[in-house]
N, CA and C atoms of all chains as a GROMACS GRO file, in nm:
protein
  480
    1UNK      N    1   0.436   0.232  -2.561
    1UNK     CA    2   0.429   0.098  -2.619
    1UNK      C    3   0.290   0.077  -2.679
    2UNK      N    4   0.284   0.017  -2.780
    2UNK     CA    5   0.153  -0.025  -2.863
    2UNK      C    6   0.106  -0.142  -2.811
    3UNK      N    7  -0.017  -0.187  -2.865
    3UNK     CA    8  -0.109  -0.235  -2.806
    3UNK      C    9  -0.072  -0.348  -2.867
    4UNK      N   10  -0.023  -0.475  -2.802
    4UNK     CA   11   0.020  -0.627  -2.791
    4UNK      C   12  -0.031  -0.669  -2.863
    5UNK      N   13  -0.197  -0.679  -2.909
    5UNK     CA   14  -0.267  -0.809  -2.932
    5UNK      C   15  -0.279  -0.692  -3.093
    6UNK      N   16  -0.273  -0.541  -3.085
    6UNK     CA   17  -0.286  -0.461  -3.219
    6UNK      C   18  -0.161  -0.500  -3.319
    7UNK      N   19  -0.065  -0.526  -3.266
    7UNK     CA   20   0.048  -0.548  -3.317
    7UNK      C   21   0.033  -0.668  -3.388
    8UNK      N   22  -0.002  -0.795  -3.261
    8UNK     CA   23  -0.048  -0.951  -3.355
    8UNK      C   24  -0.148  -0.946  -3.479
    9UNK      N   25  -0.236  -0.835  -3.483
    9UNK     CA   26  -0.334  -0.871  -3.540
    9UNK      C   27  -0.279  -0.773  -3.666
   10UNK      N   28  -0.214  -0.709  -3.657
   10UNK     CA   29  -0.152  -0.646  -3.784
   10UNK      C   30  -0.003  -0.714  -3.890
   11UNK      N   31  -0.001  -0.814  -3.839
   11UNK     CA   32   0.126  -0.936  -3.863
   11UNK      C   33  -0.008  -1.034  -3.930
   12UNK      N   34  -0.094  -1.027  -3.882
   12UNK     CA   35  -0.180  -1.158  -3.920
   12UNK      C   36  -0.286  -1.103  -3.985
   13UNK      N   37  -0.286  -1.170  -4.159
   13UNK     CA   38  -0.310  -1.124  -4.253
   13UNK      C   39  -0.504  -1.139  -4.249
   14UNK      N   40  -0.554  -1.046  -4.234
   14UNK     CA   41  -0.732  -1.024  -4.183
   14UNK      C   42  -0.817  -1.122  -4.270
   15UNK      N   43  -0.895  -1.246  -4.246
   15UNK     CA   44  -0.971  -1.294  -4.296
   15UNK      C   45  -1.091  -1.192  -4.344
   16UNK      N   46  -1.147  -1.219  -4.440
   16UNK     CA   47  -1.324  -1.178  -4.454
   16UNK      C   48  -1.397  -1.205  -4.337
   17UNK      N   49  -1.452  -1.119  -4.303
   17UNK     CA   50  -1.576  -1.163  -4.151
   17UNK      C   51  -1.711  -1.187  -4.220
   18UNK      N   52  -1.688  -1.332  -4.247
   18UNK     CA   53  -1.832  -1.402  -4.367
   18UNK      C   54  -1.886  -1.462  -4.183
   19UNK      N   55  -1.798  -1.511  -4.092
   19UNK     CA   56  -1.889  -1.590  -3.922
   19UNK      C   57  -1.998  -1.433  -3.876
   20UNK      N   58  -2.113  -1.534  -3.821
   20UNK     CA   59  -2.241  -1.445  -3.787
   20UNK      C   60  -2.148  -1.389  -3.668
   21UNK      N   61  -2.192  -1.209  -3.648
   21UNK     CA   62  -2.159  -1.150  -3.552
   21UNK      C   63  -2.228  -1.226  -3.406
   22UNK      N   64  -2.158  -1.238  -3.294
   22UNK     CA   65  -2.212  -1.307  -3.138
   22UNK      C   66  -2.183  -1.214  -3.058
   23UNK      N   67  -2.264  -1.284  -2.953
   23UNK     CA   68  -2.252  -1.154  -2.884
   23UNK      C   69  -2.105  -1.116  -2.810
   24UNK      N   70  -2.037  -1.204  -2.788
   24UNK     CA   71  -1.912  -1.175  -2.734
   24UNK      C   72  -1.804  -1.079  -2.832
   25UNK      N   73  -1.844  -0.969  -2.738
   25UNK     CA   74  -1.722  -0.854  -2.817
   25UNK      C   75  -1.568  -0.882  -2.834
   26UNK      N   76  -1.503  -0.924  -2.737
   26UNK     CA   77  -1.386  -0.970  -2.723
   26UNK      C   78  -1.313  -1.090  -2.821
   27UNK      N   79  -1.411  -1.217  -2.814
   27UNK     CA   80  -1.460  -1.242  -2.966
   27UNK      C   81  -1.431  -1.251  -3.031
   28UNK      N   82  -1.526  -1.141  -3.105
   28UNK     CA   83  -1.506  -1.061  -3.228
   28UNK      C   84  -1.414  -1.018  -3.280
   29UNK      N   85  -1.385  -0.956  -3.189
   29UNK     CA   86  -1.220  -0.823  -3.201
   29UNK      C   87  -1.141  -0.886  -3.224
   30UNK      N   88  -1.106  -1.013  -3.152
   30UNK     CA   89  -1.009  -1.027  -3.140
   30UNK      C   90  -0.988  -1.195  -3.169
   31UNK      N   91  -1.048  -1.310  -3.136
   31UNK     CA   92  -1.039  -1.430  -3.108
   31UNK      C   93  -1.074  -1.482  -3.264
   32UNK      N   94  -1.134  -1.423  -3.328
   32UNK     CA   95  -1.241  -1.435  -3.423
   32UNK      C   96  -1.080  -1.412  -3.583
   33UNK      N   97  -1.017  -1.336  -3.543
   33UNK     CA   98  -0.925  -1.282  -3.672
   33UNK      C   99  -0.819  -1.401  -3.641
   34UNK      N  100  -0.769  -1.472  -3.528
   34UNK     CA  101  -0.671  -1.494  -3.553
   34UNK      C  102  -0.631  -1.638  -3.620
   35UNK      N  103  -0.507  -1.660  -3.667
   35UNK     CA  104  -0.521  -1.833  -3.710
   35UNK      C  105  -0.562  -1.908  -3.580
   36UNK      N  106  -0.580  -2.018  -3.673
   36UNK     CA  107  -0.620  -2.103  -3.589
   36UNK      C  108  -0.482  -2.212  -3.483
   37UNK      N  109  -0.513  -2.248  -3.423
   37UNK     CA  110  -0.466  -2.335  -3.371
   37UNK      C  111  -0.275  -2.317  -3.294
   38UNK      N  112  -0.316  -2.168  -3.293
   38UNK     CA  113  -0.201  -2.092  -3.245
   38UNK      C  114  -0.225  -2.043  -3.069
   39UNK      N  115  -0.110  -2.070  -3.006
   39UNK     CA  116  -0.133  -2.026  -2.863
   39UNK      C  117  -0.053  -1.873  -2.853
   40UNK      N  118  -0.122  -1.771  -2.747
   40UNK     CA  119  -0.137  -1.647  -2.727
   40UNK      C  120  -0.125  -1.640  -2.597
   41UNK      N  121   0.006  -1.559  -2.551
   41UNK     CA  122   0.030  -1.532  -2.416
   41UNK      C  123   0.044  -1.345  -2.394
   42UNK      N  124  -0.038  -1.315  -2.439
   42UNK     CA  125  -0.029  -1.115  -2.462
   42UNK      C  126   0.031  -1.100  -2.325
   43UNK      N  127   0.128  -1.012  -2.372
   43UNK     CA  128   0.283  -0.975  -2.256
   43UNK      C  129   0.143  -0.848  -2.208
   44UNK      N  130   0.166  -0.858  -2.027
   44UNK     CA  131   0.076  -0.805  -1.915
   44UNK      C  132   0.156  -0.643  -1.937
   45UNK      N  133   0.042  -0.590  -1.884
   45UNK     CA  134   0.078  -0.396  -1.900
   45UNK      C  135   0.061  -0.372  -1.760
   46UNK      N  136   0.121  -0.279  -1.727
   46UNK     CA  137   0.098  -0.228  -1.610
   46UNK      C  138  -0.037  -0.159  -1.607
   47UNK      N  139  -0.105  -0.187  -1.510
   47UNK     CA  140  -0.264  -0.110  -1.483
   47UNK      C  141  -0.304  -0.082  -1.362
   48UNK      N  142  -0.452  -0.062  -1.318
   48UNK     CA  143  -0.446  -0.041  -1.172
   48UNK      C  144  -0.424  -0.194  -1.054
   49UNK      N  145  -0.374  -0.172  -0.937
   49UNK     CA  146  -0.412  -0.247  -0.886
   49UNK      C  147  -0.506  -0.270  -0.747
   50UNK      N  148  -0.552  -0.390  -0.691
   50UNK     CA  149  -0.627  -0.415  -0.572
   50UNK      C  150  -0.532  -0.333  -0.469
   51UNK      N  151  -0.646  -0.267  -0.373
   51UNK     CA  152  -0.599  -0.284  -0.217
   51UNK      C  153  -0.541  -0.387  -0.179
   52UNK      N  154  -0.438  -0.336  -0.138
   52UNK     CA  155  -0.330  -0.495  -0.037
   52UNK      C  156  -0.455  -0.586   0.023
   53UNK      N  157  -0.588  -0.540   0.086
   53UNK     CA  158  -0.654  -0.630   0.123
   53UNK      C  159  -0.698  -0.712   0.057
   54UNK      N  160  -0.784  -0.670  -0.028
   54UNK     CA  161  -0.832  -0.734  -0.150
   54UNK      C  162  -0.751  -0.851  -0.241
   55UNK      N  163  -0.605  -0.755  -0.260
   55UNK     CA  164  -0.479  -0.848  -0.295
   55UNK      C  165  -0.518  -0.959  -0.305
   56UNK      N  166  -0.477  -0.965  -0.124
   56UNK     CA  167  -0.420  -1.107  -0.010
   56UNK      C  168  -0.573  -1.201  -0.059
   57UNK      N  169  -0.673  -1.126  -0.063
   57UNK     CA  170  -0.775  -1.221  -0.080
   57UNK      C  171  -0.802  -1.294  -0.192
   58UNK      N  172  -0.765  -1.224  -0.297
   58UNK     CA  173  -0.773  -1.243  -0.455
   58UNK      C  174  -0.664  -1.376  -0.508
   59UNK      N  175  -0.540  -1.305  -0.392
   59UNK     CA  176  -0.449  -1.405  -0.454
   59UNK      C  177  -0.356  -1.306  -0.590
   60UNK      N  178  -0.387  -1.243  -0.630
   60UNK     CA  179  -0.284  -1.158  -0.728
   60UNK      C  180  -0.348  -1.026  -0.700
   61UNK      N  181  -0.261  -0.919  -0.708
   61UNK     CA  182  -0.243  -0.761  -0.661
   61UNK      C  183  -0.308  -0.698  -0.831
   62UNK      N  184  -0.314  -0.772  -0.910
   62UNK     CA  185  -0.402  -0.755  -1.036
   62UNK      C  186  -0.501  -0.793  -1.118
   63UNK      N  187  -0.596  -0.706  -1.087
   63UNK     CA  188  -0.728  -0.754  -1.156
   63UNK      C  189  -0.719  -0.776  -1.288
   64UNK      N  190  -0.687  -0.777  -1.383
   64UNK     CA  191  -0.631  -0.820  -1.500
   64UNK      C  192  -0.608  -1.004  -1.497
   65UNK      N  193  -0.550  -0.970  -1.353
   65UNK     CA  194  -0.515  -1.154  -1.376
   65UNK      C  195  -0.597  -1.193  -1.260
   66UNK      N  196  -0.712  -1.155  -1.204
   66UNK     CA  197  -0.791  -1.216  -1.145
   66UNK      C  198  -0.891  -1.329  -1.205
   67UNK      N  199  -0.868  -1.410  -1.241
   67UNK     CA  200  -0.940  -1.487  -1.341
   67UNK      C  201  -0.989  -1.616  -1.306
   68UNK      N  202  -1.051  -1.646  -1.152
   68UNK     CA  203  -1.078  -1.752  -1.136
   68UNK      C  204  -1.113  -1.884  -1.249
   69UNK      N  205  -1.088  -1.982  -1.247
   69UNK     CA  206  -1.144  -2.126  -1.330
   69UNK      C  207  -1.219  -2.195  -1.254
   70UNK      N  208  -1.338  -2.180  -1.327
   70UNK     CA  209  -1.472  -2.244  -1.246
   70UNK      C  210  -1.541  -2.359  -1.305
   71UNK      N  211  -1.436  -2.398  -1.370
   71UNK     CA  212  -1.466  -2.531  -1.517
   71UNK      C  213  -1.581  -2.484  -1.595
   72UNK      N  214  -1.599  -2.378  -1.624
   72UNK     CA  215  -1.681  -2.317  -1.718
   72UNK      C  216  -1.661  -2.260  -1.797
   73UNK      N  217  -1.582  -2.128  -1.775
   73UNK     CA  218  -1.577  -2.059  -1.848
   73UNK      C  219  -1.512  -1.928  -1.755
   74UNK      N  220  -1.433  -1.802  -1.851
   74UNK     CA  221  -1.406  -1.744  -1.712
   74UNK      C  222  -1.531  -1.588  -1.660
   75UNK      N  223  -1.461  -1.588  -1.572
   75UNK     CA  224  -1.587  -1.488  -1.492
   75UNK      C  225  -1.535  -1.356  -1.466
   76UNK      N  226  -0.641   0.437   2.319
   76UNK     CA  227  -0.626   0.375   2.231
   76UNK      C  228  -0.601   0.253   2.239
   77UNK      N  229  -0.717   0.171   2.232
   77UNK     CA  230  -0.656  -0.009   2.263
   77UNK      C  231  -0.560  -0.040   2.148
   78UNK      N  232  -0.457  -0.130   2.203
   78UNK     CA  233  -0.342  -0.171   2.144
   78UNK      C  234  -0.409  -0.230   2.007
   79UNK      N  235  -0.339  -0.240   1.929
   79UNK     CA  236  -0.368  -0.327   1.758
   79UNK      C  237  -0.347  -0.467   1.803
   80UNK      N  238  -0.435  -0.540   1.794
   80UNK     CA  239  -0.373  -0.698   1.815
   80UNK      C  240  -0.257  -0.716   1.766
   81UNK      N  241  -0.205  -0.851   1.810
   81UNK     CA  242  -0.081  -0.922   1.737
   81UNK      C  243  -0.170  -0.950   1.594
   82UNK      N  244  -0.260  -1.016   1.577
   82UNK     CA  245  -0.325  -1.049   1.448
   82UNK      C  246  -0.348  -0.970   1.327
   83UNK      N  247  -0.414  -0.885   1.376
   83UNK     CA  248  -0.384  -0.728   1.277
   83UNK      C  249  -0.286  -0.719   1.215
   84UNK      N  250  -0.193  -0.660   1.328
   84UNK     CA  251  -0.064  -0.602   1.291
   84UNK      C  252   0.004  -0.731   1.193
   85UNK      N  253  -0.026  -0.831   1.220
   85UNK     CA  254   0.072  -0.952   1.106
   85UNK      C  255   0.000  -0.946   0.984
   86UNK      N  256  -0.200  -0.988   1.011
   86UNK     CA  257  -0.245  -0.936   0.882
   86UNK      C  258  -0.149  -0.859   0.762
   87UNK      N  259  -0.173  -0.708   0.848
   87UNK     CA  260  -0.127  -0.596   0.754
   87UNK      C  261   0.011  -0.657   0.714
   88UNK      N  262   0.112  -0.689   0.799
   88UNK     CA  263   0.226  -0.707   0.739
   88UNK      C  264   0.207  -0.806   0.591
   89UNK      N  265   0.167  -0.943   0.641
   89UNK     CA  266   0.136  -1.027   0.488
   89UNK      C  267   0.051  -0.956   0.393
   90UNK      N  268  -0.030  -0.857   0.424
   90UNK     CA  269  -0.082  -0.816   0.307
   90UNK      C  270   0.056  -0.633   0.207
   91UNK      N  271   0.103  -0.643   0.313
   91UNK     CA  272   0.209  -0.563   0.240
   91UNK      C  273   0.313  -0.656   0.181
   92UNK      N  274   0.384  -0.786   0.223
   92UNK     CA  275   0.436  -0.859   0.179
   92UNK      C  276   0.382  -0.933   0.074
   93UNK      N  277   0.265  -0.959   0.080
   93UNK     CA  278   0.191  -1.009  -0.131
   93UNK      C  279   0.233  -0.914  -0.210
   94UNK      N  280   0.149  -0.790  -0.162
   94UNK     CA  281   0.160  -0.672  -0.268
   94UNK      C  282   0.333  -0.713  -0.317
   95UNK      N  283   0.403  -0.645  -0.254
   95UNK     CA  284   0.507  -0.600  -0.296
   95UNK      C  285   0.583  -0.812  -0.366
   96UNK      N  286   0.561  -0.912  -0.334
   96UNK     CA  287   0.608  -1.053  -0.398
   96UNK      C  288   0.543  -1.012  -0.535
   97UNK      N  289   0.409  -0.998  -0.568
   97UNK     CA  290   0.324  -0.970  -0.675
   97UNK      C  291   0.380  -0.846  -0.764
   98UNK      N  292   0.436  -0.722  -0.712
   98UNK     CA  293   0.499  -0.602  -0.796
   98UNK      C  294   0.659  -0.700  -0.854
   99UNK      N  295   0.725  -0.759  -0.736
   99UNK     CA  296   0.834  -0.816  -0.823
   99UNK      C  297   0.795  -0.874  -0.905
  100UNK      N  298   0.734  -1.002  -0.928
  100UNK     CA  299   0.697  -1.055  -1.030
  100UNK      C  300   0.669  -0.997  -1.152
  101UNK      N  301   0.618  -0.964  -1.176
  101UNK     CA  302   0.583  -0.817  -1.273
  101UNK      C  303   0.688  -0.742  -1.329
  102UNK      N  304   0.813  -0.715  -1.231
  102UNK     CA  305   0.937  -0.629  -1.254
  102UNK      C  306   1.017  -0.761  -1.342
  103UNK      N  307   1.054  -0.873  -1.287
  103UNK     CA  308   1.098  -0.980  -1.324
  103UNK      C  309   1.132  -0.992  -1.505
  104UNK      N  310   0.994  -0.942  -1.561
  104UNK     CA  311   0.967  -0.960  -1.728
  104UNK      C  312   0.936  -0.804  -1.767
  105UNK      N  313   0.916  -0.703  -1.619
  105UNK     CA  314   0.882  -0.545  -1.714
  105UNK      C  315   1.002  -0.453  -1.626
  106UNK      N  316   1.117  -0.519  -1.659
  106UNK     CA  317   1.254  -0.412  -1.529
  106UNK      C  318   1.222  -0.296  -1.515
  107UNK      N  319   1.220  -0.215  -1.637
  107UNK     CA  320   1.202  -0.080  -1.662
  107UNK      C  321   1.094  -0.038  -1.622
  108UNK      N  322   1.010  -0.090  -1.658
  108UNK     CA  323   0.843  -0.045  -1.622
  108UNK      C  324   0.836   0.098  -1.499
  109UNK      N  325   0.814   0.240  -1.516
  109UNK     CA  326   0.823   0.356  -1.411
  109UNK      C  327   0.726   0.326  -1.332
  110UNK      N  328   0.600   0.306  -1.357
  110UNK     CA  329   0.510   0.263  -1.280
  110UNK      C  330   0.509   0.152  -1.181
  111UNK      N  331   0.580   0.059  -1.212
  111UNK     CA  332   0.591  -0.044  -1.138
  111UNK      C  333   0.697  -0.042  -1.019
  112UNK      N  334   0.796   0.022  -1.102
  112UNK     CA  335   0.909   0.053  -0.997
  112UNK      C  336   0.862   0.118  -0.859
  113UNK      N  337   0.796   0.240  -0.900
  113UNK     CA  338   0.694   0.366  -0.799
  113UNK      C  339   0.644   0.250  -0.721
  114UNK      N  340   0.596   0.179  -0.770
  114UNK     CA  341   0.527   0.120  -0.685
  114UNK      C  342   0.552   0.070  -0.599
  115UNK      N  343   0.670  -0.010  -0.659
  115UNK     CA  344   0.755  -0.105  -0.566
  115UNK      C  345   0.769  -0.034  -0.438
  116UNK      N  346   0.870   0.094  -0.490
  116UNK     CA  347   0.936   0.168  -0.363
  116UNK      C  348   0.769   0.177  -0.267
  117UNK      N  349   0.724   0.231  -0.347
  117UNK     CA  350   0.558   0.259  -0.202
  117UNK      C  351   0.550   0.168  -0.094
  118UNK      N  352   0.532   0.037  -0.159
  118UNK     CA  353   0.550  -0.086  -0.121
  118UNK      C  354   0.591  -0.163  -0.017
  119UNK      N  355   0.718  -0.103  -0.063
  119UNK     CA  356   0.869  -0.165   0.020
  119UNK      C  357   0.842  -0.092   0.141
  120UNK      N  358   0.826   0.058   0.139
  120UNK     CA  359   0.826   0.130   0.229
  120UNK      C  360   0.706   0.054   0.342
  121UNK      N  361   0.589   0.053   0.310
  121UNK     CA  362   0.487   0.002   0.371
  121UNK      C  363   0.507  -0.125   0.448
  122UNK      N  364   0.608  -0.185   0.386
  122UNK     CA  365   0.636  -0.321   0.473
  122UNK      C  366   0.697  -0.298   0.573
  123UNK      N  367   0.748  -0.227   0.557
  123UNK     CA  368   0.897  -0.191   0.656
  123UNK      C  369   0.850  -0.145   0.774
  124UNK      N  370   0.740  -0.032   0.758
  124UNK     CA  371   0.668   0.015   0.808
  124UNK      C  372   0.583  -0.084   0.908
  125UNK      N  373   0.477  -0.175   0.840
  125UNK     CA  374   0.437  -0.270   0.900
  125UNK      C  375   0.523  -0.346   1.020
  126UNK      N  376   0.610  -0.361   0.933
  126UNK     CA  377   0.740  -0.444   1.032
  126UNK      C  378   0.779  -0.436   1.121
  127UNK      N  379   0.806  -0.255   1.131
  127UNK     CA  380   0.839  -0.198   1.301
  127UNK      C  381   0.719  -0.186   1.354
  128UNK      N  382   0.598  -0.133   1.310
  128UNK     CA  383   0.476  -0.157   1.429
  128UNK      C  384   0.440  -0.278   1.439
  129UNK      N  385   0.495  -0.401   1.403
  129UNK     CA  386   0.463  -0.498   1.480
  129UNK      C  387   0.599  -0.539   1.569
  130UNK      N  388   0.672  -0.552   1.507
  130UNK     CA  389   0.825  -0.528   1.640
  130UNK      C  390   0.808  -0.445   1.739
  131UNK      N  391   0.774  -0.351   1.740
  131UNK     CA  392   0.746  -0.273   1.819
  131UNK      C  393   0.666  -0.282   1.922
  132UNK      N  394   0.580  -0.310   1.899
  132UNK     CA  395   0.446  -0.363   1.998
  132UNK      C  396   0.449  -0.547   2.067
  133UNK      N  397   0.507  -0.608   1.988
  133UNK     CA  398   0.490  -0.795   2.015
  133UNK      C  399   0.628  -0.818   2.003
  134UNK      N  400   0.730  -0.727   1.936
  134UNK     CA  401   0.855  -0.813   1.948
  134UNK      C  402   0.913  -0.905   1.825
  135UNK      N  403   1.066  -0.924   1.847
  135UNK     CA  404   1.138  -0.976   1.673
  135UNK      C  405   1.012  -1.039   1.589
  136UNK      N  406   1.034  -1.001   1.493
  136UNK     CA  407   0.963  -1.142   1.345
  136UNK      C  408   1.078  -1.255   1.342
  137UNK      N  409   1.222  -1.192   1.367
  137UNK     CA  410   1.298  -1.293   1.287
  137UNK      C  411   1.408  -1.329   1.447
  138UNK      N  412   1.477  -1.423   1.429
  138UNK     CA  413   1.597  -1.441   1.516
  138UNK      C  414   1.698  -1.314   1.490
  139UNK      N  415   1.743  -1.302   1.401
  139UNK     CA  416   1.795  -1.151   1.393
  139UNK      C  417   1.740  -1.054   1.444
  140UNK      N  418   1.624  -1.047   1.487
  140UNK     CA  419   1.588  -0.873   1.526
  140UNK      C  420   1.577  -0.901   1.648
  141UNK      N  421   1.652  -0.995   1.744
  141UNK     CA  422   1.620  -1.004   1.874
  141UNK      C  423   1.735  -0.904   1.903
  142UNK      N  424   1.669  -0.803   2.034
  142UNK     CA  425   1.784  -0.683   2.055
  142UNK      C  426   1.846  -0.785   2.173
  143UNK      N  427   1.962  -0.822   2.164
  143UNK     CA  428   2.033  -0.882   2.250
  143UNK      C  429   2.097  -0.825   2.346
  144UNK      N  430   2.089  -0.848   2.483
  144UNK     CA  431   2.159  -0.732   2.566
  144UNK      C  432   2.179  -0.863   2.710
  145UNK      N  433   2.157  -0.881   2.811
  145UNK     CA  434   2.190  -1.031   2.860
  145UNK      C  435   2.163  -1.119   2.888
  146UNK      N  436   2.045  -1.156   2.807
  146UNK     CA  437   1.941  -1.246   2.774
  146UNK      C  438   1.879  -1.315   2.664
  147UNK      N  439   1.870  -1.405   2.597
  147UNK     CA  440   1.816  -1.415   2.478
  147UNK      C  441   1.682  -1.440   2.499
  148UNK      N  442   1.608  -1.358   2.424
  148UNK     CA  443   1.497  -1.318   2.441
  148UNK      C  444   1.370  -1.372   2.331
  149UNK      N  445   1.399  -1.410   2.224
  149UNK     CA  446   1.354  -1.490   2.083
  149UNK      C  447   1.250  -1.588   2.132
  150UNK      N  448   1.274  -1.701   2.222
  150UNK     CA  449   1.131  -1.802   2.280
  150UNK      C  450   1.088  -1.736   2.396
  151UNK      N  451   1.106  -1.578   2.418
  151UNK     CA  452   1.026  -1.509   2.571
  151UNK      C  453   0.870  -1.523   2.491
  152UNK      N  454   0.869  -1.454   2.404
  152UNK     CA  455   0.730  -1.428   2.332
  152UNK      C  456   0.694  -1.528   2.234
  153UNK      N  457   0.545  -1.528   2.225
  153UNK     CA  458   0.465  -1.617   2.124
  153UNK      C  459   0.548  -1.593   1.991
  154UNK      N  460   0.581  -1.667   1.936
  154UNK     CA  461   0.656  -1.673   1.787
  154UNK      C  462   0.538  -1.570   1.720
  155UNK      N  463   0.627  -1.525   1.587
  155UNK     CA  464   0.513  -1.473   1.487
  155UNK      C  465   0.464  -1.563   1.421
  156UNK      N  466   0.488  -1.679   1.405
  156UNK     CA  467   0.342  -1.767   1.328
  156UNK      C  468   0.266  -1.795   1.406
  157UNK      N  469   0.272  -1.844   1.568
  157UNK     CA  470   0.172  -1.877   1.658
  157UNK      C  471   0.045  -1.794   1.642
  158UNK      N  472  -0.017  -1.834   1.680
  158UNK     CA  473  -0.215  -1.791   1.686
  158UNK      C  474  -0.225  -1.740   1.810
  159UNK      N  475  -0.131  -1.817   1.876
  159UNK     CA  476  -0.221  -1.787   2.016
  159UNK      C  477  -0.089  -1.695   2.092
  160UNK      N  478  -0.120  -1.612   2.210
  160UNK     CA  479   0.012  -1.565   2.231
  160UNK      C  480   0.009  -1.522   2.376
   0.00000   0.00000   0.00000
């Protein structure tokens, strides 16, 4: 299977990159090409996961979706 | 070999029981997924596993696994949610 967000971004026709490069890579790559005002739910891949301990502590068996909300920003 | 607490042994069980709630979920929207499946089975196995070394040692999890013979035996021992036992 191909890469989810490679697929969106090849459907979605590439602006000029005239915005100053920042430091956020992810960003760039990716946040930066797409339209605007569109919501993005990229279908999850199988990857590694936590020790059952870690799991139970985390709250999800995948670091991928370990994503605490700390009203900031994520971490 | 000192015995495994009751606490332990349930620990481990809920932490084999996330894992494997968390792999379904996952299966739910990826059925096919080989990796996930593998996993599952690992999983499953591990609980099960968990399950009899704590039956084994403290006795049923459930009203069903009470071995019935001429006694009912289910409120002899500290329940498995109790703390204290």
């Amino acid at each position: 299977m191909d890469n989810y967000i490679d697929r969106v971004l090849s459907a979605v026709q590439r602006e000029p990159d005239t915005a100053p490069a920042t430091e956020n890579a992810f960003d760039n790559t990716y946040l930066g090409r797409l339209p605007l005002a569109m919501a993005y739910v990229p279908f999850q891949r199988w990857g590694s996961i936590y020790d059952p301990c870690r799991a139970l502590q985390r709250g999800t068996i995948f670091p991928d979706l370990d994503l605490p909300f700390c009203g900031r920003e994520l971490i | 070999m000192p015995r495994t607490s009751r606490e332990e042994l349930m620990r481990n069980l809920q932490m084999m029981s996330f894992v494997l709630d968390d792999i379904a979920l996952f299966l739910q929207t990826h059925p096919t997924d080989q990796a996930a499946l593998r996993c599952y089975e690992k999983y499953r196995h591990l609980k099960r596993e968990a399950e009899e070394e704590y039956m084994n040692a403290y006795g049923p999890l459930r009203e069903d696994n009470v071995y019935v013979t001429n006694r009912w035996t289910w409120a002899d021992m500290p329940w498995p949610w109790e703390r204290q036992g």
